[in-house]
N, C-alpha and C positions, 0 to 999 in steps of 0.2 A: 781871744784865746783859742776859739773852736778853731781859726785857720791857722795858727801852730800845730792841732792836735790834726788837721788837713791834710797841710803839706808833711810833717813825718810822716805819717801813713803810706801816702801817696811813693813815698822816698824809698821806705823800706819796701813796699808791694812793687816796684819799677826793677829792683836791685835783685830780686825773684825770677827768674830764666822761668820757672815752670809759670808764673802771673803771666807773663809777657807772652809764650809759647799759646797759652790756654786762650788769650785774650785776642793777639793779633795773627799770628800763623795760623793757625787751628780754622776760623772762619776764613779764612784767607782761602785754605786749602777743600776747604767742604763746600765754599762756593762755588768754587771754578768744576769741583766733581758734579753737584747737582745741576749748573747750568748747563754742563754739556752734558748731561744723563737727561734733562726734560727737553731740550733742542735734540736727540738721538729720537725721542719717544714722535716726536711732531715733523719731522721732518721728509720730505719725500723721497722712497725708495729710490728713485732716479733709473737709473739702467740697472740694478740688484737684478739679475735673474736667478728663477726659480725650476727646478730640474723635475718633470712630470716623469714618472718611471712607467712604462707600460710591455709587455711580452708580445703583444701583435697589434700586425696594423690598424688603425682606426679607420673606420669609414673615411671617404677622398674629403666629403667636405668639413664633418669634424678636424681631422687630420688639419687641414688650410685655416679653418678660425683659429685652431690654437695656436699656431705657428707664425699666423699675426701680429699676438699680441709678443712684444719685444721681451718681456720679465718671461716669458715661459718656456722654457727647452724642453723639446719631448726626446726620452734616450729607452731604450730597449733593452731589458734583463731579463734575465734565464728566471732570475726570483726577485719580482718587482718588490714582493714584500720585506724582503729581507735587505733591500737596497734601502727602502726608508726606515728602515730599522739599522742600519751600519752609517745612515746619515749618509750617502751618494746621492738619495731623491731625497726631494722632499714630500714630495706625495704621492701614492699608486690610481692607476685610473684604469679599472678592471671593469671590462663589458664580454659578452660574451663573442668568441669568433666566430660566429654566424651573424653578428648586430648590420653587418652591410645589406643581408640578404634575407634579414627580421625586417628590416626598415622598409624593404623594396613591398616585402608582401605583407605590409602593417600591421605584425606581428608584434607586440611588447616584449619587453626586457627590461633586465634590469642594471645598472650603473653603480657600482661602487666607487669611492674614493677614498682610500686612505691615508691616515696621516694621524698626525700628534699634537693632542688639543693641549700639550704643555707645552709645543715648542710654536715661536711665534712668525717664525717660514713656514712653515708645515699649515700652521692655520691660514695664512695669508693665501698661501699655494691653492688649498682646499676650497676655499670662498673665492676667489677665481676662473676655479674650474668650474663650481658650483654655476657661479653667473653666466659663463660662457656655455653651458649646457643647456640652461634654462632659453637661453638665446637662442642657438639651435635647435630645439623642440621646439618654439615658438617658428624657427621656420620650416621644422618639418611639416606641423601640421597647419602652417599654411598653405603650402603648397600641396598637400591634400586635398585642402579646402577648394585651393583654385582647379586644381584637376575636376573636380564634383562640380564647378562653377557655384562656389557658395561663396559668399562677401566673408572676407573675415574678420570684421564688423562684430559679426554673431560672436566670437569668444573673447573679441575686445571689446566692450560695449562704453568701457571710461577706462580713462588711464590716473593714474593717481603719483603723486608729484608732492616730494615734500620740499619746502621752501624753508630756508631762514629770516627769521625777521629782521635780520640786519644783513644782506644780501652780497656776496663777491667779495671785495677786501677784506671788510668790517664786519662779515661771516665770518671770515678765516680769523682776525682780530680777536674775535671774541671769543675761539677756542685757547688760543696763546693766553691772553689774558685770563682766563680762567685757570691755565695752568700755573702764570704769576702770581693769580690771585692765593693762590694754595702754596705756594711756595717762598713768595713775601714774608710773611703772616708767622710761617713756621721757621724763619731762620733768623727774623727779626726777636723772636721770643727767645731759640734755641742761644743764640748768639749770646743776647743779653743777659741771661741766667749763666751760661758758662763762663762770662768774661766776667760777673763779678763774683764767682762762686770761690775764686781763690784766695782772693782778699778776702772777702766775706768767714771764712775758714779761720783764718790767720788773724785777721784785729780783733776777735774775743776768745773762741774756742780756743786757738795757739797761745794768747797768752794764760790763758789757765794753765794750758800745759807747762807751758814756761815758767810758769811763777810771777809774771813780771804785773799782771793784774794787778796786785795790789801797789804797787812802787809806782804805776801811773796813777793812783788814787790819790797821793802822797804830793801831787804835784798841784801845783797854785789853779788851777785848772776845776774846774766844775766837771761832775760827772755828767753834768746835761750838753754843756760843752766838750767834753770827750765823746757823749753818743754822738755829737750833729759831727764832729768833724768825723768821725771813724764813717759813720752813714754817707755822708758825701763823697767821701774818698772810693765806698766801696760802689756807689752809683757813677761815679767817674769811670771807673772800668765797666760797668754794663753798659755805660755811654758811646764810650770808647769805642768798645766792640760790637755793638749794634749800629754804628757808625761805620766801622771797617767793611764789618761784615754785609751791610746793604749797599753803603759804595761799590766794594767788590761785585758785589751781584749785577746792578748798573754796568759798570763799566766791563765787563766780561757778558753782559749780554751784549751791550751794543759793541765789541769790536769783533767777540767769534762767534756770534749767534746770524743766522737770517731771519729765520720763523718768528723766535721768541723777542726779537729787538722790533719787532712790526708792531707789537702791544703795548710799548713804553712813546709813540706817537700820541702825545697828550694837547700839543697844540699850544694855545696861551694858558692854559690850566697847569702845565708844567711847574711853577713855579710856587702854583697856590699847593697841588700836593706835595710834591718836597715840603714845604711849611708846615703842613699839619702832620705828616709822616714824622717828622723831627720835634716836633713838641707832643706827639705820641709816644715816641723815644723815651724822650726826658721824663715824661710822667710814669710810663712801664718800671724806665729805670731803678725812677726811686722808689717806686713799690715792689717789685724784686728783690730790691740790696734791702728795704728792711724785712722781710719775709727771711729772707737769709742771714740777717741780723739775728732777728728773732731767734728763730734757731740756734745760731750759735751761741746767744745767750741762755736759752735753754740745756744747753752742750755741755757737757762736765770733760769734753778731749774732743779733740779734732777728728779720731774716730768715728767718735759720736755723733758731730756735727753732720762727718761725711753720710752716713747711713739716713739721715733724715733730710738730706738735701736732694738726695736722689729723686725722691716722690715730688720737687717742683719743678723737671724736666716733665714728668709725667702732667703735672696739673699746666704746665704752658702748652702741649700741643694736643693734649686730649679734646680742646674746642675747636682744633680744625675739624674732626670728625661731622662735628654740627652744622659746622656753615659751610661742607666741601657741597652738598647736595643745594643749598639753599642760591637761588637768581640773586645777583645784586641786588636788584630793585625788590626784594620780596622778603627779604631782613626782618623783623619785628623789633619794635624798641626794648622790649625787653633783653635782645643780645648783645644791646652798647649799654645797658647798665650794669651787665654782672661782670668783674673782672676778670682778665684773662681769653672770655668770649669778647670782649667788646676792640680789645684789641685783630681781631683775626677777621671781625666782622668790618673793621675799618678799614680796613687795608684791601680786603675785596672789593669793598665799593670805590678805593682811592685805585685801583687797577682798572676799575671800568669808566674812571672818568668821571664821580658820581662825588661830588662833594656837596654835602647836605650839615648845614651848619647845626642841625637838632643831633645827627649821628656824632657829631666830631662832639657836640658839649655835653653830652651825655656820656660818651667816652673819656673824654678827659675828666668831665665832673665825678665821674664814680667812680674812677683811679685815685681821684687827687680825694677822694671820701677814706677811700680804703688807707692810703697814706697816710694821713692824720690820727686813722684809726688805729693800726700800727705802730705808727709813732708813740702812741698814748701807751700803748700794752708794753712797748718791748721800755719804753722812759721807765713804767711804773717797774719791771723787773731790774732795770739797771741800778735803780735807787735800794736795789736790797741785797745783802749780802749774801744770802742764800743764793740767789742764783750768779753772782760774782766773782766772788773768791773762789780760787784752786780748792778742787778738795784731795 
């Protein structure tokens, strides 16, 4: 009987333009925004040049390093300041006009650079310059140094060099991946809550509103059997769309991505994460639809229901926060037992390559706890009139 009470469900929530909207277009369209918004964030400026404003000329050999480098235009204003302030520069590079004939008789000065530590040209421009200055005082005063015939040894005595632990490709790999990892995690949840948040609405809180609650009561049908099938129906949709929505992600990385499609080279492991990715799915699912069950059998209107549904958008991505700082490999078990985190922790480690059969059954084990638990609270309200029947 519970797949009679399935398929209506299923029937009237498909016939819904706003179910369908919410479930398939919605993540459809929030995908392809966030892929090409985190592939914009990673990707190499390429020939982007950057406009240095300055009012006189630079010493010859300053002048020749900047002019070098291909991202940097040096252009000359009456009021450098107010050029990167109308957005014409992106940064001001203010020394004083004696600096050619400071430098000759080893006289200091000083180097301003201006710019806009909210605009993210402006900063780039300024750390640029920054390096390419440091550059040239290092050969100024080496060649001080060798005038004096002193080794210049003496003010480099080590150099310092920072290396990645996973070196050249699989360096770069593991910044992309780190941004998958963060991003996985949070559209997999977001997805899932919103795709079944309209059904969820609509199979108890709507029919309070309706009236028609009590008239499915009235039917040959078990109210234990009206909860499993409404429950299924509304994890079908967070199925669905945590389905759509992580497809999407895939495939919109790998055809208009470069950078971010480098992190989804999984090798023969390919197959084994897809598997546990999808039977994380399934178990999120049904712990979501009844959380949102729940609620709506708590719900005297659909109103009602809506106002308290809000706050599990909030409880699905508040645990990226936790694990955005945390190394794959440096996880605690306690982050795959508590629900919600354990999802977001899994999915990091399934981004690095890292399938750990204790993370996966700890995960799924303490979803599939919470389910039952759920299941038990929201059975024990369905069996009572008070929380049932329209008031």
């Amino acid at each position: 009987m519970w797949k009679t009470v399935f398929l209506k469900e299923m029937t009237d929530a498909l016939r819904d333009r706003k179910t369908l909207l919410l479930t398939v277009l919605i993540p459809l369209l929030t995908m392809l925004g966030l892929v090409f918004f985190y592939e914009s964030m990673i990707a190499d400026p390429g020939d982007k040049a950057y406009t240095v404003a300055i009012n006189d000329q630079l010493p010859a050999e300053m002048n020749q390093m900047i002019k070098e480098v291909k991202n940097l235009n040096l252009e000359t204003f009456d009021d450098p300041q107010q050029a990167v302030k109308d957005g014409e520069a992106n940064a001001y590079l203010e020394m004083p006009k004696e600096a050619g004939d400071m430098l000759k008789h080893q006289k200091p000065f000083a180097i301003k650079i201006h710019g806009y530590t909210t605009d993210d040209d402006s900063v780039i421009t300024v750390q640029m310059l920054q390096s390419l200055l440091e550059q040239y005082q290092n050969q100024v005063v080496e060649k001080r140094l060798a005038a004096d015939q002193i080794d210049t040894s003496v003010i480099h005595p080590f150099e310092v060099q920072s290396v990645d632990v996973e070196e050249g490709d699989e360096g770069e790999n593991g910044v992309t991946a780190m941004l998958l990892s963060i991003l996985l995690p949070m559209i997999l949840v977001t997805s899932v809550i919103s795709g079944a948040l309209p059904a969820a609405l609509d199979i108890v809180a709507g029919e309070k509103d309706r009236k028609s609650i009590e008239a499915l009561f009235l039917t040959p049908a078990s109210r234990l059997q009206i909860l499993i099938g409404k429950w299924l129906a509304v994890s079908m949709f967070g199925i669905l769309s945590g389905i759509v929505a992580i497809g999407m992600l895939l495939l919109s990385t790998l055809l208009f991505t470069e950078k971010l499609k480098q992190a989804l080279n999984f090798g023969d492991q390919m197959w084994s994460i897809i598997g546990v990715m999808f039977a994380a799915l399934i178990i999120f699912s049904f712990m979501v639809s009844m959380i949102e069950l729940l609620l709506s059998v708590m719900s005297g209107s659909v109103k009602e229901a809506q106002s308290y549904m809000s706050m599990i958008i909030t409880l699905g991505v508040l645990p990226m926060f936790f694990t955005m700082r945390a190394g794959a490999t440096q996880l605690d078990t306690y982050y795959f037992a508590i629900p919600f985190l354990n999802i977001h922790a899994l999915c990091k480690q399934l981004m690095f390559g890292i399938i750990d059969p204790m993370s996966i059954a700890l995960t799924l084990g303490s979803s599939a706890l919470a389910v039952v638990i759920l299941f038990v609270i929201v059975r024990s309200l369905f069996m009572k009139e008070k929380w049932m029947l329209a008031k």
